[in-house]
N, C-alpha and C positions, 0 to 999 in steps of 0.2 A: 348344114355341116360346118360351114363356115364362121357362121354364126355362133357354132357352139365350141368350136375351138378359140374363137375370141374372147368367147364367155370366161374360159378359164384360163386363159391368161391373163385376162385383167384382174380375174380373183387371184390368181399367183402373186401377180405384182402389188394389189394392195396392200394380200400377207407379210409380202415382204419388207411393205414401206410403214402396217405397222408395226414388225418385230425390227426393223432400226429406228423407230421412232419411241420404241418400249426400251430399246438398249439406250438410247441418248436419254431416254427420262429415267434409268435406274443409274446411268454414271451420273446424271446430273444430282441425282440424290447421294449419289455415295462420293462426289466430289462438290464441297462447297462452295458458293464462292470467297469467301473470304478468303480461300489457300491463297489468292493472288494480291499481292501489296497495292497496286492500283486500284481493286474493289473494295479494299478496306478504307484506302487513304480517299476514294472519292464518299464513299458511302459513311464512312467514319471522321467526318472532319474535325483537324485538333480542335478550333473553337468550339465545341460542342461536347466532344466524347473525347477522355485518355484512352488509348488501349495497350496490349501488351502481346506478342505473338510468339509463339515455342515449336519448336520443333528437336524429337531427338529417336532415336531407335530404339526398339523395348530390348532391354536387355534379359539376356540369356537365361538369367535368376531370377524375374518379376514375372508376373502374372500381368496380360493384357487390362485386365482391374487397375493394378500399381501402377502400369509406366502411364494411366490414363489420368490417376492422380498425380501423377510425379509429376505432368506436363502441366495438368491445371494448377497445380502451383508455381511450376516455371512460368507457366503466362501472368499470372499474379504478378507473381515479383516482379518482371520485366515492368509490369505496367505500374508500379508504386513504387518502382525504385528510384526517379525524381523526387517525390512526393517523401519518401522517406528519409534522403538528405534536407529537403523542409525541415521534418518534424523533428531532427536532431538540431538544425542551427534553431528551432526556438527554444529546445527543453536547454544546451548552451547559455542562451539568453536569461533563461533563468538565474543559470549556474553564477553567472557574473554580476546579475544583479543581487546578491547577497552584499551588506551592508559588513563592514569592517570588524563593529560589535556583533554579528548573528552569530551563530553556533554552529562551530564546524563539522561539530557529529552530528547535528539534523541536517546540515546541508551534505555531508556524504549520504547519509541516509538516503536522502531526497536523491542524489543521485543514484542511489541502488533501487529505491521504490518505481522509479521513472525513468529508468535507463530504456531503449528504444532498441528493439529487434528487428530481423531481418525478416521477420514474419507478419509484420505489422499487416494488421485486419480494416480493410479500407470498407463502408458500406455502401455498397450500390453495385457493385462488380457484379457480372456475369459472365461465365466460363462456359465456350464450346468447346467440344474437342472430336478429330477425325483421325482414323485409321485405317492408312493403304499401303500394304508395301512394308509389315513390320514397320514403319514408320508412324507414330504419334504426332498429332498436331494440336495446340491448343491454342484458342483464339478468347484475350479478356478485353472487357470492355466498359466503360461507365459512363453515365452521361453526368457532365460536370453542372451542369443547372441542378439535378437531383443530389448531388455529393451537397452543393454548397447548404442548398435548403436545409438537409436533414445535420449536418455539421453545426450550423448558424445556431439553427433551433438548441440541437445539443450545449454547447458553448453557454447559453442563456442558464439552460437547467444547471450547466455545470456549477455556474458562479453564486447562483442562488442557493446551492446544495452546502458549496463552500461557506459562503456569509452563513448560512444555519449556525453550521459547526461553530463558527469564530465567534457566533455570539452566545450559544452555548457554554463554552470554554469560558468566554471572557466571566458570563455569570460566575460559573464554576469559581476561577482564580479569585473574582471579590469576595466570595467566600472563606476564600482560602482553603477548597478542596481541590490542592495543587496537582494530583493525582490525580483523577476524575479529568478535570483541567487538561493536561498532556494530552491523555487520552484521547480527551474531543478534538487538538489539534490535530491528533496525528490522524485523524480519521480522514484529514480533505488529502491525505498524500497519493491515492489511488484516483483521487478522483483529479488530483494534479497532472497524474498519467493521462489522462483525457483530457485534460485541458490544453495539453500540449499537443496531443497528435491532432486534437482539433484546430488547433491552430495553423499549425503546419501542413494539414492538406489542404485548408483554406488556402493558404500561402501558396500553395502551390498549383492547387485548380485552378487560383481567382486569382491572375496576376495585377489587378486593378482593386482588389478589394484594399481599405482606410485600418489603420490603427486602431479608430473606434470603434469599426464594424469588429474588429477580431479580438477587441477589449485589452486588449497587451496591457497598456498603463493600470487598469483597474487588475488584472488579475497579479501584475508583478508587484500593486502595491499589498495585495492580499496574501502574495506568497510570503515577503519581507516581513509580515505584518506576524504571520506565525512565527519566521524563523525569530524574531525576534521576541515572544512569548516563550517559546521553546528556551531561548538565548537564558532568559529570566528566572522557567522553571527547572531547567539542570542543575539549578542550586538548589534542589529538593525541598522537603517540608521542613520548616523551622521550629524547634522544639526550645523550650524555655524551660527546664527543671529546678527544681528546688527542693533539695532532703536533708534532712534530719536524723540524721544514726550516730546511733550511740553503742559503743562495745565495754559494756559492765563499765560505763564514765569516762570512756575512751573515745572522744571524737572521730568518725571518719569517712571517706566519702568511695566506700568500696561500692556500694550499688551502683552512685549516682555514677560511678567511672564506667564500671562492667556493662549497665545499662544502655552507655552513652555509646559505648564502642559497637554493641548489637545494634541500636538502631543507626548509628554511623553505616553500616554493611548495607542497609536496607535502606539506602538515600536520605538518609534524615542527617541536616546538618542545626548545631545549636546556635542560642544568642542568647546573651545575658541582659536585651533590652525585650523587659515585655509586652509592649506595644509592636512590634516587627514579629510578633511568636504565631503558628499557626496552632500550636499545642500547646499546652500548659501541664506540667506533670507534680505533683507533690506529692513527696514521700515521707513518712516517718519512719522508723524502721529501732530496735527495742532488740537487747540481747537477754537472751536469760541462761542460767543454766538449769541443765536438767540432771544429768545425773553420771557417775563416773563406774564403770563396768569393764570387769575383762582389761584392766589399763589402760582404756580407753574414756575420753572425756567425750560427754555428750550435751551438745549447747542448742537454744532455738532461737531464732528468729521472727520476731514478729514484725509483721511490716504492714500500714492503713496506705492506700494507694487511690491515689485522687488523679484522673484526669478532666482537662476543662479543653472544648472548641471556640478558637478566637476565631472572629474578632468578637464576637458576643458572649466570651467565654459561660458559654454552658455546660454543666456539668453533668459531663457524659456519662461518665464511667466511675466506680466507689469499688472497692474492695481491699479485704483483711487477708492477709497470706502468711501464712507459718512454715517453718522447714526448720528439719536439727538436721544439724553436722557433725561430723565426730572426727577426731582428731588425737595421736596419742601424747600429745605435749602440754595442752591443759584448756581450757574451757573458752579461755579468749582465742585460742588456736582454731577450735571449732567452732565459735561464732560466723570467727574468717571466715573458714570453710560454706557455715550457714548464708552469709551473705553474699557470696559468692552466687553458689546456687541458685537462691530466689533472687537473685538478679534474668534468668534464664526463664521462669515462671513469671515473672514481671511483663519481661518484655514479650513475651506471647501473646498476652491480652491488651498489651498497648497495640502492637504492631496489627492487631484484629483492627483496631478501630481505624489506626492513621490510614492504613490501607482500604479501607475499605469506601 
């Protein structure tokens, strides 16, 4: 009898010792350790890992989904917000290194292409998050050995990506497809955006990492090296013209003006040296009359229209273009008017090629 009231006490009590042993292992699951700053700070050492630690209440209007996002990105940011003044004193660095003669409109550019958010996307982070007590918890973390690896490597691709582009370009300008040319500059400006935050988390993880390792001198003489192309091609494509019109034995240079001022709008600046020309345009241009109707004069325009591409000038482009004018005052009045006109149809088919 004895015996078997023993029996079930001790089954009582081992019940008991495992449902507080089942309670300590489901608080242990639903309470981390990382909530305590000493498990993180011993288990997370700065020489090794950044981290970043959130805490805040779910509010009234979000969804326990929202304030569990809302916290992994407060632990982000906590944890990349050193790192983030890095990545501003280098894209800075940039800023200052622009050279006297570079271009101030690529280098505002540059600083709207490359301006630096509070959002900035570090890679290697990983986000826990815990919830007890209406209360959210988020816990970030990153191991800086893996930041630097995958940064470094980045950094290499970046400058090789850049040098592509610049020698692309550089082709391009000896050609004098000034246009195309830009173009391929402007194409390393995204990729300058990454060159910068890469630098500056290096900067920041690796307080020990060389100039050379982060390439600063090569990449700022790469950046100067556009702005100062850029500097070059803002003075747009250089066109050389030369025409010949004539109104019923009346010299005049109504195309070669009307012409000049359309492609002026469209970045085309002139030169009267044609050795410096990216274009060459030759015009002749021929009035006639046709016939007078209704008190009205009616006059044509015929125009032979030759362009050539320096430096090899080849001849690109050939065509004949007619247009009447009409005008009630007399036949040179609507020639005017005719030249005028195929000034408009001219420069349609120029501006196909320079552009293109």
């Amino acid at each position: 009898m004895k015996i078997e009231i023993f029996s079930k006490n001790l089954k009582r009590v081992i019940l008991l010792i495992l449902c507080l042993t089942s309670l300590n292992i489901v608080k242990a699951q639903k309470e981390p350790a990382w909530l305590m700053q000493s498990w993180r700070t011993e288990q997370y050492p700065s020489n090794v890992f950044i981290t970043g630690f959130a805490q805040d209440d779910k509010n009234s209007s979000e969804t326990l989904a929202e304030a569990t996002e809302r916290l992994k990105d407060l632990a982000r940011t906590n944890l990349s917000e050193s790192i983030l003044a890095s990545v501003k004193s280098v894209s800075d660095n940039y800023m200052q290194s622009v050279t006297e003669d570079g271009s101030e409109t690529f280098t505002e550019k540059f600083q709207y292409e490359t301006q630096i958010t509070t959002d900035l996307e570090i890679n290697g982070i990983h986000v826990e998050t815990f919830t007890k007590d209406n209360i959210v918890y988020g816990f970030a973390y990153a191991n800086k050995y893996e930041i630097i690896g995958y940064y470094k490597a980045n950094l290499n691709m970046f400058v090789q990506q850049i040098e592509g582009f610049i020698s692309t370009a550089t082709e391009l300008e000896e050609k004098r497809e000034k246009n195309k040319a830009r173009a391929e500059f402007n194409k390393t400006l995204p990729i300058f955006t990454e060159v910068t935050e890469a630098q500056g988390i290096l900067s920041a993880v690796d307080k020990s990492i060389s100039e050379d390792e982060l390439k600063m001198e090569k990449t700022m003489k790469l950046y100067n090296e556009i702005v100062q192309a850029n500097a070059r091609l803002e003075q747009g494509v250089y066109v050389y013209m030369i025409t010949n019109e004539d109104v019923f034995g009346e010299k005049t240079i109504s195309i070669e003006n009307h012409l000049k001022a359309i492609l002026a709008e469209n970045g085309c600046s002139f030169t009267n040296d044609e050795d410096v020309a990216d274009w060459k345009i030759k015009i002749n241009a021929r009035s006639r009359e046709y016939n007078f109707s209704n008190k009205v004069y009616f006059s044509y325009v015929d125009a032979k229209v030759e362009l050539f591409k320096a430096p090899s000038d080849k001849h690109v482009y050939q065509n004949e273009f007619s247009h009447k004018g009409a005008h009630s005052k007399s036949y040179a009045a609507a020639a005017g008017k005719a030249f005028t006109e195929i000034s408009n149809l001219i420069s349609e088919k120029i501006l196909t090629w320079i552009n293109n």
